[in-house]
C-alpha positions in Angstrom: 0.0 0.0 0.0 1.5 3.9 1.1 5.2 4.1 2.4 3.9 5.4 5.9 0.4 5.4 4.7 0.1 8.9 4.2 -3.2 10.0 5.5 -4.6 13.0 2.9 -6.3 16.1 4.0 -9.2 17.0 1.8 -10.4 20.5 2.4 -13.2 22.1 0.7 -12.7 25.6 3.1 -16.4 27.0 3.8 -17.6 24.3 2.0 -21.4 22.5 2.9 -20.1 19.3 3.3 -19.0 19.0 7.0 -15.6 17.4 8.5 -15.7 13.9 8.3 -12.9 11.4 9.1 -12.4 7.8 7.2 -10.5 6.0 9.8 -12.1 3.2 8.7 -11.6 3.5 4.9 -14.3 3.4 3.0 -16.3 2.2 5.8 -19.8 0.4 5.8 -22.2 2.3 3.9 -24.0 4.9 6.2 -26.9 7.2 4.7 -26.3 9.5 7.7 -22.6 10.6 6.2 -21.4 11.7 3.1 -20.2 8.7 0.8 -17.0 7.5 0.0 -16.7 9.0 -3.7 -16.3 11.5 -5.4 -13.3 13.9 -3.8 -14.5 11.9 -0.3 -13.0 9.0 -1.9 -9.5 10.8 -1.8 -9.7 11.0 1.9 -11.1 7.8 2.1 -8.9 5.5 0.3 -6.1 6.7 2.0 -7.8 6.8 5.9 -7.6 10.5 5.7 -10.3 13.2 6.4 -12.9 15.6 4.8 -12.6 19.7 5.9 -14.3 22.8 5.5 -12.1 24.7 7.8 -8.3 25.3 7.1 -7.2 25.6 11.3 -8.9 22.1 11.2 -6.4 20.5 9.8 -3.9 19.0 11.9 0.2 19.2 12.1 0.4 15.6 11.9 -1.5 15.4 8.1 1.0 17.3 5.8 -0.5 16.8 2.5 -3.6 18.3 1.6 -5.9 18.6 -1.8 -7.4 21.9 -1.6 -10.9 22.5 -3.2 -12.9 25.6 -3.7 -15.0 27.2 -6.4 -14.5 30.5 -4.1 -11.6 31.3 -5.7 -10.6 34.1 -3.1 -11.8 31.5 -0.5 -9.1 29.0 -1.9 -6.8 31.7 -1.9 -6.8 32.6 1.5 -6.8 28.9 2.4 -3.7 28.0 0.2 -1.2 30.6 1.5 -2.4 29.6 5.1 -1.8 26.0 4.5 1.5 27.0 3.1 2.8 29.1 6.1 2.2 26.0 7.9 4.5 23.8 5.7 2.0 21.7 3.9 2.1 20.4 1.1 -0.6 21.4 -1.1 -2.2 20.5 -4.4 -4.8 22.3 -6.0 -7.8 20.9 -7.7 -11.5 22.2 -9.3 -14.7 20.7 -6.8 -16.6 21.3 -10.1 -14.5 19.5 -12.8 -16.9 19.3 -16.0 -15.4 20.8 -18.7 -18.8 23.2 -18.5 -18.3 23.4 -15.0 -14.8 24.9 -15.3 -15.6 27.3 -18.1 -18.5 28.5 -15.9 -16.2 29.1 -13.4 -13.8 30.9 -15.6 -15.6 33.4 -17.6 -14.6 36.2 -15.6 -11.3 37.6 -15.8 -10.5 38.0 -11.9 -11.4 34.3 -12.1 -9.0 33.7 -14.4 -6.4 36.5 -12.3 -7.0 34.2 -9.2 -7.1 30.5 -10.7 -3.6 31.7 -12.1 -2.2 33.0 -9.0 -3.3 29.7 -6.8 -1.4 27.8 -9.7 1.3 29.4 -9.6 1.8 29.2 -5.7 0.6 25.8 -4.7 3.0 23.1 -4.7 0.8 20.8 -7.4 -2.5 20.5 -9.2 -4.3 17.0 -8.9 -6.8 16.6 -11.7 -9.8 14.3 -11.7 -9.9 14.2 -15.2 -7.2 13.8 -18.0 -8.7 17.1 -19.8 -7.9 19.4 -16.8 -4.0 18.9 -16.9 -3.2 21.3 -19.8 -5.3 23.7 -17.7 -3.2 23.7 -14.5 0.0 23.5 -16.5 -0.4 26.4 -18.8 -2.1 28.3 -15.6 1.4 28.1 -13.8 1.3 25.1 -12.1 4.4 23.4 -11.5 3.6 19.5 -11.4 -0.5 18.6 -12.5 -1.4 15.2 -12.8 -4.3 12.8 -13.5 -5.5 10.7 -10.6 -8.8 9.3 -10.8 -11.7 9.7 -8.5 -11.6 6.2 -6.4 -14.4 3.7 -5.9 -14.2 0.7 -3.3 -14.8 -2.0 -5.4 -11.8 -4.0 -3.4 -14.2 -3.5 -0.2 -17.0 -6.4 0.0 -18.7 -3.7 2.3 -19.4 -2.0 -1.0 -20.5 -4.4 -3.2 -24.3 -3.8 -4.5 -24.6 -6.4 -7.1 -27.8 -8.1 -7.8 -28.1 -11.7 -9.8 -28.2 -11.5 -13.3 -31.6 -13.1 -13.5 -32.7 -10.1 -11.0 -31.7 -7.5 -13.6 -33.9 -5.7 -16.5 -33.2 -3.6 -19.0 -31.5 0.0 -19.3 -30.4 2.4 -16.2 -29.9 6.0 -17.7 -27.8 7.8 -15.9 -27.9 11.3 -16.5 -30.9 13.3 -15.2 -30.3 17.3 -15.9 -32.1 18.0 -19.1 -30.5 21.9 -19.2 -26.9 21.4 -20.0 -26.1 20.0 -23.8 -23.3 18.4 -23.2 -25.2 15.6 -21.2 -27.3 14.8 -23.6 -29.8 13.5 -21.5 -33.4 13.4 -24.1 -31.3 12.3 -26.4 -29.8 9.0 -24.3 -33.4 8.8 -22.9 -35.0 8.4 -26.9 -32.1 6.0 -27.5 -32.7 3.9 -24.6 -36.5 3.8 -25.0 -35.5 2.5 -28.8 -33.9 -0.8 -27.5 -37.1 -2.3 -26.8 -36.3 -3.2 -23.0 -37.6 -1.8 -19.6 -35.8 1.9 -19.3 -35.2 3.2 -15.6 -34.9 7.0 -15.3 -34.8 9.3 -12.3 -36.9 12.4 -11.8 -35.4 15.2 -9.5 -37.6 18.2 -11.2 -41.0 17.1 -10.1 -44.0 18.0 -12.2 -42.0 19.8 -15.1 -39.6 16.6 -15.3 -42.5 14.4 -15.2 -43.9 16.2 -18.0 -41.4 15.7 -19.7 -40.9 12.3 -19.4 -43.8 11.8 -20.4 -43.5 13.5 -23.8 -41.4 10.4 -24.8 -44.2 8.5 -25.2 -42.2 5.8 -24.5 -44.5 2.8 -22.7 -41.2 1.1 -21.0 -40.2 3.8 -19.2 -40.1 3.3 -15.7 -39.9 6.6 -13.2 -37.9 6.8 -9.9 -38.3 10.0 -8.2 -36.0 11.5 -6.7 -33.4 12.2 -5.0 -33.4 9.3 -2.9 -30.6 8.2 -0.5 -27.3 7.0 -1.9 -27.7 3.5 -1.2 -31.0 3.2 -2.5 -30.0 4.6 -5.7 -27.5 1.7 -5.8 -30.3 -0.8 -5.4 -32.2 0.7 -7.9 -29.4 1.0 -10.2 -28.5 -2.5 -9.7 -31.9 -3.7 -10.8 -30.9 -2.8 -14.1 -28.7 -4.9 -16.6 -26.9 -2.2 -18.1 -26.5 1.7 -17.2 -26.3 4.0 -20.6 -25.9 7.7 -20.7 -24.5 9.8 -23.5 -22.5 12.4 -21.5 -19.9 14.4 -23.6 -18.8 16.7 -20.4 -15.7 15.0 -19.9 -16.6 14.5 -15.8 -14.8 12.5 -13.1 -17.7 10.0 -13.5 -19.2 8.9 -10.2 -22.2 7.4 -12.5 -19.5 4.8 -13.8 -18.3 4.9 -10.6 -21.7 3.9 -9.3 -22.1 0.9 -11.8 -18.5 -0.3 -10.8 -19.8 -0.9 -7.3 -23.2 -2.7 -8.8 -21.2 -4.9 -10.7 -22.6 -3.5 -14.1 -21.5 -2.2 -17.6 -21.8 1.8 -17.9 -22.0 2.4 -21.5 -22.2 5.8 -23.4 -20.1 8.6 -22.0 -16.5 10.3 -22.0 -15.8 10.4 -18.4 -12.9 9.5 -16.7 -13.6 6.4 -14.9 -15.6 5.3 -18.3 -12.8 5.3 -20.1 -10.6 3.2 -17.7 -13.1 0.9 -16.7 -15.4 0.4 -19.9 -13.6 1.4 -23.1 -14.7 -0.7 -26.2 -18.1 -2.2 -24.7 -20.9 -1.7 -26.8 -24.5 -1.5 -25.2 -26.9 -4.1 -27.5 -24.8 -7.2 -26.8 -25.0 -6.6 -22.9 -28.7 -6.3 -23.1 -29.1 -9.8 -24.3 -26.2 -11.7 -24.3 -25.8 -13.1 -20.6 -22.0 -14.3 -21.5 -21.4 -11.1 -23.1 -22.6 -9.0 -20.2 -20.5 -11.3 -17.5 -16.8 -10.9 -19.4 -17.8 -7.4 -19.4 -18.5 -6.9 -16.1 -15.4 -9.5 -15.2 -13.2 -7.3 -17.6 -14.4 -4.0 -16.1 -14.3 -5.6 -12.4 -10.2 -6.2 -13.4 -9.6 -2.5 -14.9 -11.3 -1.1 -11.7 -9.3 -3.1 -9.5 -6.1 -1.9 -11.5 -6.4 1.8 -11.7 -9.5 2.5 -9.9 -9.8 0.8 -6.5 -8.7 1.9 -3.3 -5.6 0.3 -3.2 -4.6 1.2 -6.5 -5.4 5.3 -6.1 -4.2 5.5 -2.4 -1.1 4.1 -3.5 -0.7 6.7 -6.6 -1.3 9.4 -3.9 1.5 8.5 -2.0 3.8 8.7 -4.7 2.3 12.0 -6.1 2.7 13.7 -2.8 5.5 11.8 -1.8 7.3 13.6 -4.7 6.7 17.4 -3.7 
């Protein structure tokens, strides 16, 4: 695993997501905390902790991956971190490429995102399209890590039998930004002629349009519901298809690698590691098929994606500052 297992601070300073500490790792999964992925899974996979509050940090964690979409937030947090000799990486909380143009458009963003690059001691990117970013922003070492997921914890494991499973999960729900091309995954699933699971987080108006599919298959969830019974209804599903182009982390992938499914469709980062070349109509009826994919994906995962395998590409990336 880590050298002295190197125990990563996450902070998010002023953020809503409250301290948390994974002493336990991933842990078993709790409703009542925030989940192990995502930027969580940093901490997590390495038995760090989760901060909103800079002076929170203790001497004895050194390294820390500092988040903020307050720019002048991060700022202040980052030279403060710094005059107590941490080492500190930099990284976007909101790392769609949409996201980070949003967040960009202004020029004191730009003024600020530059100046944090240029004094933190590394940028850690969730995604491979990022790294140019940081580098031509000033940063001095920027590397891709992905976002882990605890498939080597059996505490995590939400699979379902095969003969328990129906049909098509889609996975994206925000019908306003293009580049997730969520109608358009939604009239391509409801093509396939097999039961279609969406989520509805807009309430009537989402409904409505759901509706407009016409598409007789289509089964609604509304939500939001709690992580772990998102999993369970995820896992009820053979395969989960989206046709996001907005180049994301990719907790949705991440999700299916912890149902034990294929996650067909999009560009994100965890897609791409743990699913490249699987094509969605074989899955859907071809049981051998859909096991060596999952068996193949299961192997990637447990490669580049797991726990073990990100906690131990921490330790050398911080171990190198």
């Amino acid at each position: 695993m880590l050298r002295a297992r190197m125990q990563l601070a996450v902070l998010n300073p002023g953020g809503r997501d409250p301290e948390q500490h994974f002493t336990n790792g991933a842990g078993a999964p709790d409703d009542s905390t925030h989940a192990p992925v995502n930027y969580h899974a940093y901490a997590a996979c390495t038995n760090g902790a989760f901060y909103d509050d800079a002076a929170r940090i203790p001497e004895s964690q050194r390294h820390v991956l500092l988040l903020r979409r307050d720019l002048k937030a991060a700022r202040r947090a980052l030279r403060e971190l710094l005059a107590r000799g941490k080492k500190v990486a930099v990284s976007w909380k909101e790392s769609g490429q949409h996201q980070v143009a949003k967040q960009l458009e202004g020029s004191d963003a730009l003024l600020l995102f530059r100046e944090i690059c240029a004094e933190a001691n590394a940028a850690l990117s969730s995604t491979p399209e990022l790294v140019p970013l940081y580098r031509t922003a000033g940063a001095r070492v920027a590397e891709f890590i992905p976002t882990p997921y605890a498939v080597d914890d059996a505490r995590w494991d939400f699979s379902v039998p095969l003969d328990q499973r129906s049909g098509i999960f889609v996975g994206t729900r925000e019908w306003d930004v293009p580049s997730r091309n969520h109608a358009v995954a939604l009239k391509q699933a409801c093509a396939m002629g097999v039961p279609v699971t969406a989520f509805n987080c807009d309430g009537r108006s989402g409904r409505k349009k759901l509706a407009a599919l016409g598409c007789e298959q289509l089964r609604v969830v509304e939500g939001p519901l709690k992580y772990t019974e998102y999993l369970r209804a995820m896992a009820k599903c053979r395969v989960v298809f989206q046709l996001d182009s907005s180049a994301v982390p990719g907790q949705v992938a991440g999700d299916a690698l912890l149902c034990r499914m294929p996650c067909i469709g999009g560009n994100s980062a965890v897609e791409r590691l743990a699913f490249e070349g699987m094509e969605l109509e074989p899955l859907l009826h071809d049981d051998a098929a859909w096991r060596e994919a999952v068996e193949t994906s299961q192997t990637r995962a447990r490669e580049s994606l797991s726990f073990t395998a990100v906690a131990r590409r921490l330790g050398e990336f911080f171990g190198s500052l």
